[in-house]
N, C-alpha and C positions, 0 to 999 in steps of 0.2 A: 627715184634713187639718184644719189648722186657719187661718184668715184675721185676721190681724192689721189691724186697724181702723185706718185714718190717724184720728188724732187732730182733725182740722177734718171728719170727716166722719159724720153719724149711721150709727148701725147700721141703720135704715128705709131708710138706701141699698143698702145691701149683701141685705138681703132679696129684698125684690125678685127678684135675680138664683142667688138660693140655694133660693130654694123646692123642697122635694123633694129636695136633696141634703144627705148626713150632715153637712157640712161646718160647723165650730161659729166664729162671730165672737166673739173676744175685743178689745176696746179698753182700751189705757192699759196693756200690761202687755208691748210688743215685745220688750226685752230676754231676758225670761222666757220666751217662747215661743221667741225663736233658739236662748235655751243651751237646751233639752230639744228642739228640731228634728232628724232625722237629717239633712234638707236643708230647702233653701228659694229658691224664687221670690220674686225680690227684685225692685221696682223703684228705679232707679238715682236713684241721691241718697246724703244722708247715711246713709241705713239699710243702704245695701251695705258700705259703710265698717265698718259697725258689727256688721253678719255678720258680718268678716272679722275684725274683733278677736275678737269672742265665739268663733269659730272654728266657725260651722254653713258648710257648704258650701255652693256656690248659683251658681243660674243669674238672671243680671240681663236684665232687661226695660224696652224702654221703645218708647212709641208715642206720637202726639201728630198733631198737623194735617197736611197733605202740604204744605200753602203752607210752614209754618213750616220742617219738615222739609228741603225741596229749599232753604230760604235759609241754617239754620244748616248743610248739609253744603258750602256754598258756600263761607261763611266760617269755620265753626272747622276749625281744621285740627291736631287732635290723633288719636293712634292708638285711645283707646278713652275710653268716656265715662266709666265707673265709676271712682269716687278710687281702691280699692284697686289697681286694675290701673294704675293714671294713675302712682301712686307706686310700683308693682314696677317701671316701665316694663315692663309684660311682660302677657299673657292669663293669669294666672291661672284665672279660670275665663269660660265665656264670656259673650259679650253680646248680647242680640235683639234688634236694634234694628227700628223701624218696618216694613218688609215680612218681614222674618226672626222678626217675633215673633209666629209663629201657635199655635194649640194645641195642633197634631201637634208641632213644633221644641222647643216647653215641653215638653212630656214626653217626647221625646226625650231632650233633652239633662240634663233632670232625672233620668233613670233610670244616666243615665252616671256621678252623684255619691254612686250607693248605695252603693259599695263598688267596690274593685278599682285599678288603679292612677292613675287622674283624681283619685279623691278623696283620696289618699294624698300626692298632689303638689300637692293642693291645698291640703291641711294642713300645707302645708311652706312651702308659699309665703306663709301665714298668720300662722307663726313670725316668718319673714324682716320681712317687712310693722310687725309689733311693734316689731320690736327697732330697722326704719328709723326707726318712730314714735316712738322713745324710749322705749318702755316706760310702767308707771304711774306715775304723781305731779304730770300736766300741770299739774292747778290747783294743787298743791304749788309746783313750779318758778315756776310766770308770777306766783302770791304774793310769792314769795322774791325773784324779780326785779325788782318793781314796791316792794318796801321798798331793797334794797340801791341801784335809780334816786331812790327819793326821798331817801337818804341820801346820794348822791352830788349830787343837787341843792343839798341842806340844805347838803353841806360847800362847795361850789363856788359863794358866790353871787356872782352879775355885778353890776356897775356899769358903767355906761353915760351919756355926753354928747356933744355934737354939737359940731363945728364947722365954723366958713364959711370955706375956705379958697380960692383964685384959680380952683382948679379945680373946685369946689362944694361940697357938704356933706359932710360928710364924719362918718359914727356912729363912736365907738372905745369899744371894751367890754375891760373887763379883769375878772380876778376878784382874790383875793386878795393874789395875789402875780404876778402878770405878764400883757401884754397880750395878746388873745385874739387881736380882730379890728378893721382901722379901714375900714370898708367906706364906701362911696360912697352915697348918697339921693338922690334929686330933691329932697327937699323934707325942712323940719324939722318934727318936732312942734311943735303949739302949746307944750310946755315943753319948753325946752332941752334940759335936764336933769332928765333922768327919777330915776335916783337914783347917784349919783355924787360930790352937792355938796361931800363932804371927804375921796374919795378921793384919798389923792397922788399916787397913778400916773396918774392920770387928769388931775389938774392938770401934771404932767410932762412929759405928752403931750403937751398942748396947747404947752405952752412948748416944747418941742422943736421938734414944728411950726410956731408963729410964729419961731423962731429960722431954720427949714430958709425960710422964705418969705418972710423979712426979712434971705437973704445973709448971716446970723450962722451957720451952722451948715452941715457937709457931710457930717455923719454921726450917726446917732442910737447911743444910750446906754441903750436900754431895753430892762428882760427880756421875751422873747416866750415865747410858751409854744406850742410846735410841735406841732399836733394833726392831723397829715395820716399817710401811708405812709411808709414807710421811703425811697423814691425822692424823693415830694415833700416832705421833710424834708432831704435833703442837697441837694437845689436850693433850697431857699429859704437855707439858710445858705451857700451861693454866692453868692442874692444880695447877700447882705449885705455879700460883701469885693470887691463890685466897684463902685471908687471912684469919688467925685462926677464926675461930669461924662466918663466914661468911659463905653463900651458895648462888649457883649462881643456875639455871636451866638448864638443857639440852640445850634447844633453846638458852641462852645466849650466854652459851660454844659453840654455834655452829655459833652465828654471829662473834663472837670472832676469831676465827678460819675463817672467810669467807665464810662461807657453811652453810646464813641463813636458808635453808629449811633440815639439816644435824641432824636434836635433835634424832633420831634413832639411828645414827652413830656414835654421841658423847657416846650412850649409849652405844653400843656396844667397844666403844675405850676404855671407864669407865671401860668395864668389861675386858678387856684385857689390862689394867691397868698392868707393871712388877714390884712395888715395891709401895704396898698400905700401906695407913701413910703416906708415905715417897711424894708421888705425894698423894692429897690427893680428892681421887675420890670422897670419902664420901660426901663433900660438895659439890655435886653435885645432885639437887633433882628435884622432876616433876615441871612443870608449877605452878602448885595450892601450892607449896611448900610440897608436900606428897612425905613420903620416900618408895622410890620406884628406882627399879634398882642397886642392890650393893653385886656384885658377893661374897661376904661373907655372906649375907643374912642381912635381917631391921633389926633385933636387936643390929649385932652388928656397923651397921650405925647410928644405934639411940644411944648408948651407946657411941660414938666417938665422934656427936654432945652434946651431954649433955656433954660431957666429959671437950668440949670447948664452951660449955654454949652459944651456938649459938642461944640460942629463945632471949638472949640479942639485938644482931644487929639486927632480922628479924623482920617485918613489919607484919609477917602473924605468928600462932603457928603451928609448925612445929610437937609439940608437943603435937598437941588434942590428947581426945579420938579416934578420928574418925583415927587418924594416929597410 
């Protein structure tokens, strides 16, 4: 047998309890001792993960406080503790936990992994386990990934400036070529304008929206650039053809879209709405024509509709008391 050394801990510890048996401490060299192991007693952590790639077969161990013990079986509530098994969803091999982990069960159950059919299904399960994990070249990939994001940052940069508009501030960030998002803020930076000063889309915007808010203007003219699902991407360009001072219902927007029984999901598209005014969610109300739903909060949905004098077109008031 041989005893693989936790790295935070001296071999002076491990003595101790070895005096008098064959049994030989090596530290700093785990890897090497799993791949020439026939089996191995593992305690649960990253090193069982790490048997199971290298592919030694193994019974996982783990003990700790009774206080601790009787609070984490209280609260986590997963079927096994070890990653390997976490990610087969399944017992690959087994687990001792706290009163099941005595020295008779340990080599019991370690005798069971010498050979025969446990350990052959175990070696299989080992394969599987890989191939979910992707195989080699992790730090390959997440390199590759982390240049191909900072090139996509490089090519994609923002511009960004604030405006005060009746219903508050209001951030609109564009990048190159079309607007992203014009989101809502409590409060402005100390500089207005972060960096933005000579984008024209950006100065567009602005005039768009002083147009929309000085009764010059009932429909905007500017490219958006649609970065949501494929659902919340055909609701948002609904919103767009549904005219000043009109409001349609959730349910409408959702036959519209082809997804009659979808009025939940138009709401929550409403609400993840990237450039509000602009797509304009606001006209979007319950069934009974009640203002309800509008991630900026009813007031200022009801201040937008008044704004555009929508109890004109509507059939119902939008505008009682009871709203």
């Amino acid at each position: 047998f041989i005893l693989a050394a936790a790295p935070s801990m001296e071999i002076s510890f491990y003595e101790k309890y070895l005096e008098g048996s064959s049994i030989s401490v090596i530290k700093g060299d785990t890897y090497s001792i799993l791949k020439h192991a026939h089996s191995a007693v593992v305690n649960s952590g990253t090193a069982s993960l790490e048997a199971a790639i290298i592919g030694t077969p193994q019974v996982v161990c783990y003990g700790g406080s009774e206080i601790s013990y009787q609070i984490a079986k209280r609260l986590v509530k997963v079927k096994y503790i070890s990653l390997a098994n976490l990610i087969l969803d399944k017992q690959a091999f087994t687990e001792l936990i706290q009163h099941d982990c005595t020295p008779s069960r340990i080599v019991e159950e370690l005798h069971k992994t010498f050979s025969g059919r446990r350990r052959e299904k175990m070696l299989s399960d080992y394969v599987k386990l890989r191939e979910r994990l992707g195989g080699e070249g992790a730090s390959y990939k997440v390199a590759k990934s982390m240049v191909e994001e900072l090139k996509f940052i490089n090519k994609n940069i923002f511009y960004t400036t604030y405006y005060s508009s009746p219903i508050g501030n209001l951030r609109i960030v564009c990048d190159k070529e079309a607007l992203v998002s014009v989101s809502y803020v409590d409060s402005l930076p100390e500089h207005k304008k972060i960096k933005g000063d000579d984008n024209p889309l950006l100065h567009e915007t602005v005039r768009q929206l002083d147009e929309y808010f000085n009764e010059k203007r009932k429909s905007f003219d500017l490219p958006i650039k649609f970065q949501g699902t494929d659902f919340q991407n055909r609701v948002w360009r609904e919103l767009a053809n549904i005219p000043y001072g009109h409001v349609k219902s959730y349910g409408e927007v959702a036959k519209l879209v082809n997804s009659e029984n979808a009025g939940r999901a138009v709401g929550l598209a409403c609400k993840m709405n990237p450039v509000i005014i602009i797509l304009p969610c606001h006209r979007v109300v319950g069934a009974n024509h009640e203002l309800t739903g509008f991630a900026l909060g009813v007031d200022k949905k009801l201040f937008l509709l008044n704004h555009e004098k929508a109890y004109i077109y509507s059939d119902k008031n939008i505008f009682s008391d009871e709203n």
